[in-house]
C-alpha positions in Angstrom: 0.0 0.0 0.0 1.1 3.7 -0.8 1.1 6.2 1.1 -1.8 7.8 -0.7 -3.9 4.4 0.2 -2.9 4.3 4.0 -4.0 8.5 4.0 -7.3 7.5 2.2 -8.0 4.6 4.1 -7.9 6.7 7.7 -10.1 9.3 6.2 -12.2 6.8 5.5 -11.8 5.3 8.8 -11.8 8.8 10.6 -15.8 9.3 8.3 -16.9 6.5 9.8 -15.9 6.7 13.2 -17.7 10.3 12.9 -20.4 9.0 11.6 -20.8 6.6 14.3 -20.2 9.0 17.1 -23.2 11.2 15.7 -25.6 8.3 15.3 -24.2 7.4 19.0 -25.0 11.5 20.4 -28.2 11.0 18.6 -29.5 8.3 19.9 -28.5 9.6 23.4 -30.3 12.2 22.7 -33.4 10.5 21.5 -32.8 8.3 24.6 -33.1 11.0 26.9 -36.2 12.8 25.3 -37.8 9.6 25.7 -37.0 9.4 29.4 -37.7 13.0 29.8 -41.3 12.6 28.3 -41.5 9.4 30.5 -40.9 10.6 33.7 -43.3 13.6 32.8 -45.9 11.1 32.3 -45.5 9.2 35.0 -45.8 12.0 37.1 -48.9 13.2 35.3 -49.9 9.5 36.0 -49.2 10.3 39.6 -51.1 13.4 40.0 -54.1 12.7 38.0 -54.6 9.2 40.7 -54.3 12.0 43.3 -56.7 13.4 42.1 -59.0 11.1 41.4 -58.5 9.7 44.8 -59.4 12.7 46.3 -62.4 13.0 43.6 -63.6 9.2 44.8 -63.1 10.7 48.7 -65.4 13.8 48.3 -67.8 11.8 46.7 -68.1 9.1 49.0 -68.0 11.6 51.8 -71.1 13.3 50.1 -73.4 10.2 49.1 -72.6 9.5 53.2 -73.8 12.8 54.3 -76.8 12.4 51.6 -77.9 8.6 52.7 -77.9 10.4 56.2 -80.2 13.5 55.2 -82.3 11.6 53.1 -83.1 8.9 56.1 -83.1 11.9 58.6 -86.0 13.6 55.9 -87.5 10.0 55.8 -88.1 9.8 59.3 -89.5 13.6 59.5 -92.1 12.6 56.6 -92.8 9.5 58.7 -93.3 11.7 62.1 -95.1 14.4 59.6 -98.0 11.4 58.5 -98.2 10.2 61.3 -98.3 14.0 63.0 -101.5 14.5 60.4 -103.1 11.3 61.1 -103.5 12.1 65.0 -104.3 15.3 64.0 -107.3 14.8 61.5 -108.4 12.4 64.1 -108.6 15.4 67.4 -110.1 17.2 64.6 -112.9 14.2 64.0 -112.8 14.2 67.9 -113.9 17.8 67.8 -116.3 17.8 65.3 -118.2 14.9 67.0 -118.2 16.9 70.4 -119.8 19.9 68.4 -122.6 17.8 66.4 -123.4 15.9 70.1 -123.3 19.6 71.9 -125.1 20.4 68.9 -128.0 17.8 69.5 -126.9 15.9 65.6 -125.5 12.5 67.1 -127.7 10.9 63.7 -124.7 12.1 61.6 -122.4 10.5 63.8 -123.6 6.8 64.0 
């Protein structure tokens, strides 16, 4: 080999070994974005579960306090019915002491 072949053959060698180290930076690069974008998912990941834990807490914490107001309405409708039943009956109570005082027991009986 001549001289002229050795100088040609380590530019050519010197090309490729360039060439290498830029695919080698690129893909270091392309590595890193990836776990860049990753790890920024993950933690979006992380914080949306917080989230929708605390989402899931609030809500069970509300059906709770509505399961309690509904059955707390509940018995206050129940008390309420039963509140109008005793009621129309001291009324019927009243009405039969006027129609006696009143001489009209017929209408009663």
């Amino acid at each position: 080999m001549t001289r002229e072949h050795l100088l040609e053959a380590m530019r050519c060698m010197t090309e490729e070994r360039s060439k290498r180290e830029e695919q080698i930076q690129s893909m270091a690069r392309r590595l890193e974005e990836e776990t860049s974008l990753r790890c920024s998912l993950q933690r979006e990941q992380v914080q949306w579960q917080m989230q929708r834990n605390s989402i899931s807490g609030a809500l069970v914490g509300l059906v709770e306090e509505l399961t309690g107001t509904i059955a707390e309405l509940a018995t206050q409708i129940e008390e309420g019915e039963s509140f109008r039943s005793r009621y129309a009956r001291v009324l019927e109570g009243i009405e039969s002491v006027r129609l006696l005082a009143r001489g009209e027991t017929q209408e009663l009986f």
